[in-house]
C-alpha positions as CSV (number, residue, x, y, z in Angstrom):
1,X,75.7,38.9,60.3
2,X,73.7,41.0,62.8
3,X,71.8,44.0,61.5
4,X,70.7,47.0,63.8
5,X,67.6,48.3,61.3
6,X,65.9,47.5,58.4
7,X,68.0,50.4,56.7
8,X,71.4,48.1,57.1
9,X,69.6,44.9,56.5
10,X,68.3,46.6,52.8
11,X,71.6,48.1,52.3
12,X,73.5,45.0,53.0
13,X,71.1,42.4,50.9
14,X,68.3,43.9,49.7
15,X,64.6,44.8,49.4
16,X,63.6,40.8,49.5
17,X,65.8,40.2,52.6
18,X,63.2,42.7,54.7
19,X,60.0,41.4,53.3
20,X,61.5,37.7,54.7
21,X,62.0,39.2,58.0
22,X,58.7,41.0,58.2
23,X,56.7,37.7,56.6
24,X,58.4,35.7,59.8
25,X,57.8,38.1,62.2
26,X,54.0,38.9,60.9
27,X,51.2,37.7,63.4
28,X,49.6,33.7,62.3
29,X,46.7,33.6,59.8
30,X,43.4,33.5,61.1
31,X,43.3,29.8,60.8
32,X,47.0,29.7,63.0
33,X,46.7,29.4,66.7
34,X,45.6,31.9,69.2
35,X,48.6,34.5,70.8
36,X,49.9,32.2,74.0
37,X,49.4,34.4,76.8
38,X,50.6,31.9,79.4
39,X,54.3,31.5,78.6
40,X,54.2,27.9,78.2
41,X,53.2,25.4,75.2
42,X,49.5,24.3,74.9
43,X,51.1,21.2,74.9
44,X,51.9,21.5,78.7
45,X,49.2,22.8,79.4
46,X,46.9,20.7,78.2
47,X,48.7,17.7,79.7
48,X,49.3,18.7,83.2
49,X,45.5,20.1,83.2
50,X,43.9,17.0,81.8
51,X,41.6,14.8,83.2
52,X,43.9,11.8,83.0
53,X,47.0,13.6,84.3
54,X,45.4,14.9,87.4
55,X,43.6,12.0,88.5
56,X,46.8,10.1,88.2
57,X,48.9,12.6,90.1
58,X,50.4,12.3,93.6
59,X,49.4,15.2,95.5
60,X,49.6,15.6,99.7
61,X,46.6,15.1,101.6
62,X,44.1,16.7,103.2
63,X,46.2,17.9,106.3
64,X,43.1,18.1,109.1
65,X,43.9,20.1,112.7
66,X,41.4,17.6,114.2
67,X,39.8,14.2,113.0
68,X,38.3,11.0,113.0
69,X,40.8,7.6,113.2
70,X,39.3,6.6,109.8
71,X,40.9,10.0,108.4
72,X,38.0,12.1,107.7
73,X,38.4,14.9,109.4
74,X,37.7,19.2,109.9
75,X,39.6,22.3,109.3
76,X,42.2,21.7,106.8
77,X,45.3,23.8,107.2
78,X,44.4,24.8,103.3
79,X,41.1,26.1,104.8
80,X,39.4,29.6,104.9
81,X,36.4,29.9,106.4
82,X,34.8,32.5,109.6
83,X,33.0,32.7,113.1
84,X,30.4,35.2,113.3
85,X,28.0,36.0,115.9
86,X,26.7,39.3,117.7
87,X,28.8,41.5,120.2
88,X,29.4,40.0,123.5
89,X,28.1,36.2,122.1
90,X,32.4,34.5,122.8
91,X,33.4,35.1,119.9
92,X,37.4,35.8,121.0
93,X,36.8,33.2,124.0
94,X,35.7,30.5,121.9
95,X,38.4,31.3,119.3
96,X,41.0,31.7,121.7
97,X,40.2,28.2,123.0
98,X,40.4,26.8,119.4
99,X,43.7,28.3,119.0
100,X,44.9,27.3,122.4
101,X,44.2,23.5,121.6
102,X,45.1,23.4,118.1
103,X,48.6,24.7,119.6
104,X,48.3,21.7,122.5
105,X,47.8,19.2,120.6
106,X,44.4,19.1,122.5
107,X,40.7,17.8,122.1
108,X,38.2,20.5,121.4
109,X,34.2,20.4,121.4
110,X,33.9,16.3,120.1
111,X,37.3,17.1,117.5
112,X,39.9,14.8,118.1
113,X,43.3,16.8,117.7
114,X,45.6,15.4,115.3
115,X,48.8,16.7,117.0
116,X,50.1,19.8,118.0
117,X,50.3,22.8,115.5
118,X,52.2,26.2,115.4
119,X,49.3,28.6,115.6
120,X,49.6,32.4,115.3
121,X,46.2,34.8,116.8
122,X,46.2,38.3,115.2
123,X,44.3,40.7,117.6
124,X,43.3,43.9,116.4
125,X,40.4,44.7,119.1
126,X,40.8,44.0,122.8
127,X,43.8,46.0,125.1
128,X,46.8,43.1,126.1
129,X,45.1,42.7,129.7
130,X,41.8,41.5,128.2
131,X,43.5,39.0,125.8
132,X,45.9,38.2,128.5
133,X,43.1,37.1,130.5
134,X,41.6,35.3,127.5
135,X,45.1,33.5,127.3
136,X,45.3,32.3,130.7
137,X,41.6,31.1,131.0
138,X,42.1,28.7,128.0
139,X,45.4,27.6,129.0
140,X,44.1,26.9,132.5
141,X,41.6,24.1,130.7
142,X,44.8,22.0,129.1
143,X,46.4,19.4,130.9
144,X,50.1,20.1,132.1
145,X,51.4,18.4,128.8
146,X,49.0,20.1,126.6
147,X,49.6,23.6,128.2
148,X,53.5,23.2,127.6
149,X,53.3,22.6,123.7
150,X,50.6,25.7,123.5
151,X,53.2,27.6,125.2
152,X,55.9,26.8,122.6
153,X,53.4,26.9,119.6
154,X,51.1,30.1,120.3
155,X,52.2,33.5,119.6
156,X,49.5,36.6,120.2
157,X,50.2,39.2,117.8
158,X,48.6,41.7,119.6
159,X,48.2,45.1,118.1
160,X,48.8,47.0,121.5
161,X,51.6,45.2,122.8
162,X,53.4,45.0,119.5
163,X,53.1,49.3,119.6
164,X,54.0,49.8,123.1
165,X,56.6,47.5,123.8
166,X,57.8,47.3,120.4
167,X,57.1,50.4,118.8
168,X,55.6,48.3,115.6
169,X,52.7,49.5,114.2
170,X,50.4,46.3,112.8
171,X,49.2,47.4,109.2
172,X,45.7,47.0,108.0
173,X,45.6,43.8,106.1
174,X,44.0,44.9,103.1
175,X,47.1,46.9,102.5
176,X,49.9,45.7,100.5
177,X,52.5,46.4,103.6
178,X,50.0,44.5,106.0
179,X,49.5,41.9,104.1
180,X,53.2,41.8,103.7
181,X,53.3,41.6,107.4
182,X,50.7,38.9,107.6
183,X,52.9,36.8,105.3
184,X,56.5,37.0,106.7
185,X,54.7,36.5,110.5
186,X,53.1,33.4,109.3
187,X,55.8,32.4,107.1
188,X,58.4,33.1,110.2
189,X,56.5,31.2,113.1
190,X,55.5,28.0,110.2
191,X,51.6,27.9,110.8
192,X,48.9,26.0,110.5
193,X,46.3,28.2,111.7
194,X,46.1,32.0,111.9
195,X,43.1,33.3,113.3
196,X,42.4,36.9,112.5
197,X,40.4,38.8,115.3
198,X,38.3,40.7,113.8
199,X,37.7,41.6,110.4
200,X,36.2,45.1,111.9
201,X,39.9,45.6,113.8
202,X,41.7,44.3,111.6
203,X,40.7,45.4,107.9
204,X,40.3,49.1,106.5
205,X,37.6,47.9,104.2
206,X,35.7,44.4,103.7
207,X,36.5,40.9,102.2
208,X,33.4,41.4,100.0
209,X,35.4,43.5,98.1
210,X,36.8,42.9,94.4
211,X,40.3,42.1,94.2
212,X,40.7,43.4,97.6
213,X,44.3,42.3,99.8
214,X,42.6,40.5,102.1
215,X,41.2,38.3,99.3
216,X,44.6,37.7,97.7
217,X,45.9,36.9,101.7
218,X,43.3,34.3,101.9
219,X,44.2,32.7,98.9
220,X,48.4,33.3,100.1
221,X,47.5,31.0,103.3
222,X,46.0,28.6,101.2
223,X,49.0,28.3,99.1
224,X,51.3,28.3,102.6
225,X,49.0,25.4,103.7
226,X,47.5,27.7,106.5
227,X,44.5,27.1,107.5
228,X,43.0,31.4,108.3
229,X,39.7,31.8,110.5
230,X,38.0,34.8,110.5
231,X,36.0,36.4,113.8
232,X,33.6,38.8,112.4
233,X,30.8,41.2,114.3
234,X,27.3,40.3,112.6
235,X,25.8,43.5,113.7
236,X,23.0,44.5,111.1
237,X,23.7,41.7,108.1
238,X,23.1,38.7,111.2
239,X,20.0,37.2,108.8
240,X,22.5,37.3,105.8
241,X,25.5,35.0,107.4
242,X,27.3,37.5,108.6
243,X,28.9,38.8,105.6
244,X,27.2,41.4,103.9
245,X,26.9,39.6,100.6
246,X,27.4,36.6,99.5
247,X,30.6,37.5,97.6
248,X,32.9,36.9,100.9
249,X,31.3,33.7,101.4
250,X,32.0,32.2,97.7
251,X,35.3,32.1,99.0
252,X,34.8,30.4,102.6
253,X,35.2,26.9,102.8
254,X,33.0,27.1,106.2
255,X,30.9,29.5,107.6
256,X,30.3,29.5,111.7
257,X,27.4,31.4,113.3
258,X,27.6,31.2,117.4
259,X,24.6,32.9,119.3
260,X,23.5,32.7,122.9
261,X,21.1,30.3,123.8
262,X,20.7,31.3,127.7
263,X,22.0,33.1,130.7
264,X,23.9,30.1,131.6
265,X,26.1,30.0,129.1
266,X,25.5,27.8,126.2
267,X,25.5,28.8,122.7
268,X,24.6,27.5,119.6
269,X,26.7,26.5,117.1
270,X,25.5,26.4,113.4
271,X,26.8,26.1,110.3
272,X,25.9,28.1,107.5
273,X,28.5,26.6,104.9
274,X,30.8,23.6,105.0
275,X,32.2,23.1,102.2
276,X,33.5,19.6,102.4
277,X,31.4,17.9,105.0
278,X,30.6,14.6,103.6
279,X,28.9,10.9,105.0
280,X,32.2,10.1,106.9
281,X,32.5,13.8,108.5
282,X,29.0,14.4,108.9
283,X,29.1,14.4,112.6
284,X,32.0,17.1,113.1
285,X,30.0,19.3,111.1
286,X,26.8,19.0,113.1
287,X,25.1,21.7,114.5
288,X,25.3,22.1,118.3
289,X,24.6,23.6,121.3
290,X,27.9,24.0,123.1
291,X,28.9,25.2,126.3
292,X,31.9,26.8,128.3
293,X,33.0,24.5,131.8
294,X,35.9,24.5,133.5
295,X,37.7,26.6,131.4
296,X,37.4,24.1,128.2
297,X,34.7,24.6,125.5
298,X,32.5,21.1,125.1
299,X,29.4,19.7,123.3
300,X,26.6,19.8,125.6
301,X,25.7,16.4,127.0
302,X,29.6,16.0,127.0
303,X,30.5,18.8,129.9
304,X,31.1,17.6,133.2
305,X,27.8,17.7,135.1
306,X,26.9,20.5,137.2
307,X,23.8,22.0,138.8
308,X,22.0,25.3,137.3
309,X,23.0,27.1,140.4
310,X,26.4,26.4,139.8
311,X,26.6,27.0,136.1
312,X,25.4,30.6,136.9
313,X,28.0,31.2,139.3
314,X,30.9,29.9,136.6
315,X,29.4,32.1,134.3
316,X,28.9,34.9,136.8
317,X,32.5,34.7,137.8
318,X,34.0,34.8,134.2
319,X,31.7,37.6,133.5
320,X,32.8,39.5,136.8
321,X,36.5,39.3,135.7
322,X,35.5,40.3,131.9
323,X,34.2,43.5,133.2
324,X,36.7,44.0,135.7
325,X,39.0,43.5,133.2
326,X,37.9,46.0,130.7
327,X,37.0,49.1,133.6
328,X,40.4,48.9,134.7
329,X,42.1,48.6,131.2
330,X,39.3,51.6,130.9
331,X,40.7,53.5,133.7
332,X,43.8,52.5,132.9
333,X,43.7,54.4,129.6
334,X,42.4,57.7,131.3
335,X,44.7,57.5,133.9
336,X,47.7,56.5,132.6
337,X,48.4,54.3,135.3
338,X,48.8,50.7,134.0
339,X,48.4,49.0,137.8
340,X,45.6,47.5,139.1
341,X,42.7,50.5,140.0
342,X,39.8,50.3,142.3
343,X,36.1,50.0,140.8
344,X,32.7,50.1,142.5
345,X,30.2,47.8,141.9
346,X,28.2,50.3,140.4
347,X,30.3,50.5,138.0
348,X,30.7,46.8,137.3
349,X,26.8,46.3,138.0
350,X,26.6,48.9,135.1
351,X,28.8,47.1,132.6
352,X,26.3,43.7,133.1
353,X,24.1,46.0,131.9
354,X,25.9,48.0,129.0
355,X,26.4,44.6,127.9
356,X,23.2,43.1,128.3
357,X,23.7,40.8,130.5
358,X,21.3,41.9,132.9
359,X,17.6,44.3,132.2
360,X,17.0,46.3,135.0
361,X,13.7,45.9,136.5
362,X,12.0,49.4,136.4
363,X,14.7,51.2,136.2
364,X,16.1,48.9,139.1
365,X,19.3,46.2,139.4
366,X,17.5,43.2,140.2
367,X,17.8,42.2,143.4
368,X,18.2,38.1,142.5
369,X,21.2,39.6,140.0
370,X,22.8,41.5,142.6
371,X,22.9,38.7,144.7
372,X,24.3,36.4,142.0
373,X,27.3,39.0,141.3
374,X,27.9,39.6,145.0
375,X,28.5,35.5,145.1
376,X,30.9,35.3,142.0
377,X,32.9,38.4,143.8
378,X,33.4,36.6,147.0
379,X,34.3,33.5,145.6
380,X,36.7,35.7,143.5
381,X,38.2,37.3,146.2
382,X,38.6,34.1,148.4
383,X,40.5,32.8,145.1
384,X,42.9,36.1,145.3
385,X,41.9,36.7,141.7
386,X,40.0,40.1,143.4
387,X,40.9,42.4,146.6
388,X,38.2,44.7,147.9
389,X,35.2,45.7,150.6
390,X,31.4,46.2,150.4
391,X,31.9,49.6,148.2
392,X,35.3,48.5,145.5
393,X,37.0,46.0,144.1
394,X,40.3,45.9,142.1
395,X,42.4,42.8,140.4
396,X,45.3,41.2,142.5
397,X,48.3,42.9,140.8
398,X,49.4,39.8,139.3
399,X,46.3,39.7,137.8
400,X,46.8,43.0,136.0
């Protein structure tokens, strides 16, 4: 019979019937085991979590986004890791060309692409006509095969276009109801990379910090076998990896610093952590000097050979339509206007050097520079990419 208190249990059978219950529900003896806190047996546990057990077990493999025909390989899709480098170094248009080929099913750098890949690219920083423009550059270096997977596979969660045209406001990540939103857009689109641009844009606080969200979404991608990458502005901690302190990095399995090497484009690629590079992936790990040609990111040594004259035009003409891009998503904003608007080239001569691409020379544009922007402009406008006289320019609409 069932008893509601000790009160009915000593009415019913006694004094000696509630010390039996209280003896069996006392805690164990000093000598007895530990409280279980787990919920399962030590019994299990210690069997599933043994030494024989796991090196016994049947697990899945390493599943690599690019890698070598003996199976060693870079980037596994339970990796977490970052690229970090100063403002303006290509940060988003080297990541954006990562993303792009993962998506294709394309080579990138000297990575050998194991096959194409649903990829998702969170952007929290640039206005949808500057990662538009990012888009279509990196999409213009695929083949036709390529650029028709990375079409089916990519989706840009921009944080602009998801406000204006949907009226959906992206969360910071490091809050419970963005990192919810994090995890139902992965877990929706299946994918095997996310790349998160920037940690500035995209966080209210850092990564560094203890039992933060972002943390607990790292370790959430791991567990949805999604490899997560990482853009992050160096700024002032550059000289400590990028990070701050080390407590973000613990958790990286790789660690990317780009910085510019020249004014012709290349930049160096070094790694300050990687995790599991090994003897058989030693050489995708390297460090590198890398460079952007003909709208594909490669090895340098493995670009297509051009002269120095015509390396500075290609980089003067992605330059030109970088700034053109952001004056008139600039103007755009103060306007209200969301069409194509005219800009001087003051005012773009001016951005080269806002963003140090060009020192004057005493207080002077140099006249060798001005020469080498005139040159990427013409051969601009004779594409149709840019409309204009001596004085303006503005984007062909399409463009826009």
């Amino acid at each position: 019979m069932m008893y509601t208190d000790f009160n009915d249990l000593h009415c019913a059978e006694g004094l000696e019937a509630v010390k039996a219950c209280l003896e069996q529900a006392a805690p164990a003896d000093d000598d007895s085991e530990e409280l279980n806190p787990f919920g399962v047996s030590w019994n299990d546990l210690g069997r599933t979590m043994s030494a024989g057990t796991i090196s016994t077990k049947k697990i899945e493999k390493e599943d690599y986004l690019f890698a070598n025909p003996d199976g060693s390989g870079i980037l596994s899709t339970v990796d977490f890791g970052q690229i970090f480098g100063g403002t303006g170094t290509g940060k988003t248009l080297f990541a954006m060309g990562l993303a792009v080929a993962v998506a294709g099913g394309a080579d990138f750098l000297h990575w050998k692409c194991v096959k194409p890949r649903k990829v998702i690219y969170f952007d929290g920083e640039l206005a949808e006509v500057t990662i538009t423009e990012r888009l279509k550059l990196a999409l213009d270096g695929l083949s036709q095969s390529e650029r028709a997977s990375a079409l089916d596979n990519l989706i840009i969660f921009n944080r602009d276009a998801a406000f204006n045209e949907l009226g959906v406001e992206l969360r910071a990540i490091d809050t419970s109801l963005g990192k919810q939103q994090m995890e139902f857009l992965v877990a929706q689109h299946g994918a095997d990379l996310a790349v998160f641009d920037s940690r500035f844009s995209l966080l209210d606080a850092e990564m560094k910090e203890e039992g933060s969200v972002a943390k607990r979404l790292t370790i959430s991608m791991r567990n949805r076998r999604c490899c997560n990458i990482w853009l992050h502005h160096s700024g002032k901690d550059a000289k400590r990896g990028g990070y701050g302190d080390k407590t973000a990095e613990f958790l990286m399995d790789f660690n990317i610093e780009l910085t510019a090497i020249n004014n012709y484009g290349q930049l160096g690629l070094k790694w300050h952590k990687a995790r599991k590079r090994n003897d058989l992936n030693r050489d995708l790990y390297s460090d590198m000097t890398i460079v952007h040609r003909d709208n594909r990111w490669h090895r340098h040594g493995d670009a297509p050979t051009k002269s120095r004259t015509s390396d500075r035009t290609d980089q003067n003409k992605e330059r030109v339509r970088a700034g053109m891009v952001a004056l008139n998503a600039s103007r755009q904003a103060a306007t209200g206007n969301y069409g194509a608007h005219d800009i001087t080239r003051d005012e773009l001569r001016q951005w080269f050097v806002d963003n140090g691409y060009v020192e004057l020379d005493g207080g002077k544009f140099p006249k060798g520079e001005r020469e080498a922007i005139n040159k990427a402009i013409k051969s601009l406008v004779d594409s149709r990419w840019l409309e204009g006289n001596s004085e303006t320019i503005r984007m062909v609409m399409e463009n826009t």
